[in-house]
C-alpha positions, -999 to +999 in steps of 0.1 A: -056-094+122-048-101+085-032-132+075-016-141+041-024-169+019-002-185-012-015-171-044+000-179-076+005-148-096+019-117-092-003-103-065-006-121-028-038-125-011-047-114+029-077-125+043-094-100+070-116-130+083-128-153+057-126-119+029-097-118+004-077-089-004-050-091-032-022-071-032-006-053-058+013-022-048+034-014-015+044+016-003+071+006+023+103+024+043+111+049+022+078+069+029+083+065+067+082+105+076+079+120+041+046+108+033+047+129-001+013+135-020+029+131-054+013+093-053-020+104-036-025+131-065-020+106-094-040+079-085-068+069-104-090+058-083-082+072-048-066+044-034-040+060-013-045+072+024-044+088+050-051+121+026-035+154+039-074+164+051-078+131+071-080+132+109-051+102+105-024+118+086-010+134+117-005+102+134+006+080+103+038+075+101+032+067+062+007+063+035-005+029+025-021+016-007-060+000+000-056-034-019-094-036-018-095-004-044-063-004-059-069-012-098-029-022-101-022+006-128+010+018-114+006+054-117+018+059-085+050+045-088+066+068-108+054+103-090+068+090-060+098+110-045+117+087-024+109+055-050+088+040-017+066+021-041+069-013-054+049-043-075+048-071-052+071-090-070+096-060-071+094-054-029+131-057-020+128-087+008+140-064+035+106-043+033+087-078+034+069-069+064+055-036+046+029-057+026+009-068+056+015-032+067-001-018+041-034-044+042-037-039+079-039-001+077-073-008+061-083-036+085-089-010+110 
């Protein structure tokens, strides 16, 4: 189970045990159902999952940003169709939730 810790900066830190993950980037509501490759295609460093040839993206009802290997470059955000990506400091606070969303998809 992740679990968030303060963090002063612009990014927020889970821990999955005693490792800390930073966050940067969320995807959140907006994606729920659409899950739009636009973001997937112009990331950098592949950092955006489940991919359209993944056993998961059937079952996902999203696609979530690994805060492990995101490099916080924001290309994503602009690509995105439905505008379901936001800095952390940008996330409006009704799609709080989506940040620990996001991290847990990877904790799996």
């Amino acid at each position: 189970m992740a679990r968030r810790s303060g963090f002063p900066g612009r990014r927020a830190v889970w821990y999955f045990g005693s490792f800390p993950t930073y966050m940067a980037y969320v995807i959140a509501e907006p994606c729920i159902g659409t899950k739009d490759s636009a973001c997937v295609d112009a990331c950098p460093v592949d950092c955006i999952h489940p991919k359209k040839d993944d056993a998961r993206f059937a079952e996902a009802e999203m696609l979530y940003i690994d805060p492990v290997e995101c490099i916080d470059c924001g290309a994503c955000v602009p690509v995105c169709p439905v505008s379901a990506i936001f800095a952390l400091d940008d996330l409006p606070e009704k799609w709080a939730g989506f940040t620990e969303k996001n991290a847990a998809f990877f904790a799996r």
